[in-house]
C-alpha positions as CSV (number, residue, x, y, z in Angstrom):
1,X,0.9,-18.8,7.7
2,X,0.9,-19.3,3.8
3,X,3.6,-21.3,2.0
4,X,4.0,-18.1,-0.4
5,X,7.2,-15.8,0.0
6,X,6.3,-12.2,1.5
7,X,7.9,-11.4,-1.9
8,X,5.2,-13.0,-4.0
9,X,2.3,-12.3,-1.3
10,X,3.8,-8.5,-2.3
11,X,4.1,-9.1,-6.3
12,X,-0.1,-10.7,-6.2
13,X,-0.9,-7.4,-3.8
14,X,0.5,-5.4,-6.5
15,X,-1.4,-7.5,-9.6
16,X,-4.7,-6.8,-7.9
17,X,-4.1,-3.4,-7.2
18,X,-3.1,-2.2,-10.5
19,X,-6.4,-4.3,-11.9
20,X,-8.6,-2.1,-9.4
21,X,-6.9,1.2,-9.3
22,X,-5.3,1.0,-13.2
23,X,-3.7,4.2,-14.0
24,X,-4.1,5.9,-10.4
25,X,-1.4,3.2,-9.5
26,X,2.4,4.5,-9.8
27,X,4.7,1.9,-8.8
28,X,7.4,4.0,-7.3
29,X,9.9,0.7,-6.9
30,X,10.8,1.0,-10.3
31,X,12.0,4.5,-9.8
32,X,15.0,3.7,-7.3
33,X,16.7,0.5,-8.7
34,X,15.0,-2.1,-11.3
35,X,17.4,-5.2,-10.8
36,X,17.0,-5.7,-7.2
37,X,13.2,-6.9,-6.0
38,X,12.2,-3.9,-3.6
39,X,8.9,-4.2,-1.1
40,X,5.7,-2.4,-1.8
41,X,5.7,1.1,-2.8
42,X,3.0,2.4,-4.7
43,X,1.5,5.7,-5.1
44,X,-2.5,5.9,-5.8
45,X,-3.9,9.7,-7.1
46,X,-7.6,9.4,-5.9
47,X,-10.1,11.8,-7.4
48,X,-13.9,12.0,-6.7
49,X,-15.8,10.1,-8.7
50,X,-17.6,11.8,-12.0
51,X,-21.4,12.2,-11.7
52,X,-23.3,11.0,-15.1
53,X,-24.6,14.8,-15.5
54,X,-21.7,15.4,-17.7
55,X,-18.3,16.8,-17.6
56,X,-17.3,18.6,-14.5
57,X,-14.1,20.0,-12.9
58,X,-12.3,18.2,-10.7
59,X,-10.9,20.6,-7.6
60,X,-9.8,17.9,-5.3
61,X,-7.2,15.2,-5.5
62,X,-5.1,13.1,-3.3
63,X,-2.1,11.2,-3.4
64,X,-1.7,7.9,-1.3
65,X,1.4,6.3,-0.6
66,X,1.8,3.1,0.7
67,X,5.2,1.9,1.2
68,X,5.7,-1.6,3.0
69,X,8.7,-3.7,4.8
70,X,10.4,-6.7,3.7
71,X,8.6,-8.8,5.6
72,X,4.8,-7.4,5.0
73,X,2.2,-8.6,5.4
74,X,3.5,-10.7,7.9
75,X,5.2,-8.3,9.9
76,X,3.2,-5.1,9.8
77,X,4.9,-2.0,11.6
């Protein structure tokens, strides 16, 4: 077991995240109360990828939402 707080295991989670996915990633937390820390709850809009044969129109999407305990990762439910 690490030394780090499920808190900041959570806050590097969400650095690395918002490095890979930029601005797919929607962190939902701030949305409900900003003083109080909050676990994970992000939402990631995923879209296929864009051939190099030019412009093209996107008819799919999805939304991922990953919400997380308190106590993840090391309690996973």
């Amino acid at each position: 077991m690490s030394c780090e707080s499920s808190k900041d295991r959570q806050e590097n989670e969400i650095e690395v995240l918002k490095s890979i996915f930029g601005d797919e990633l929607c962190d939902l937390r701030h949305e409900k109360n900003k003083r109080k820390w909050q676990p994970l709850d992000i939402l990631i809009s995923l879209m296929p990828q864009k051939g190099m044969s030019g412009p093209a129109k996107v008819y799919a999407q999805i939304d991922l939402r990953v919400m997380c305990s308190n106590k993840y990762p090391d309690d996973i439910e």
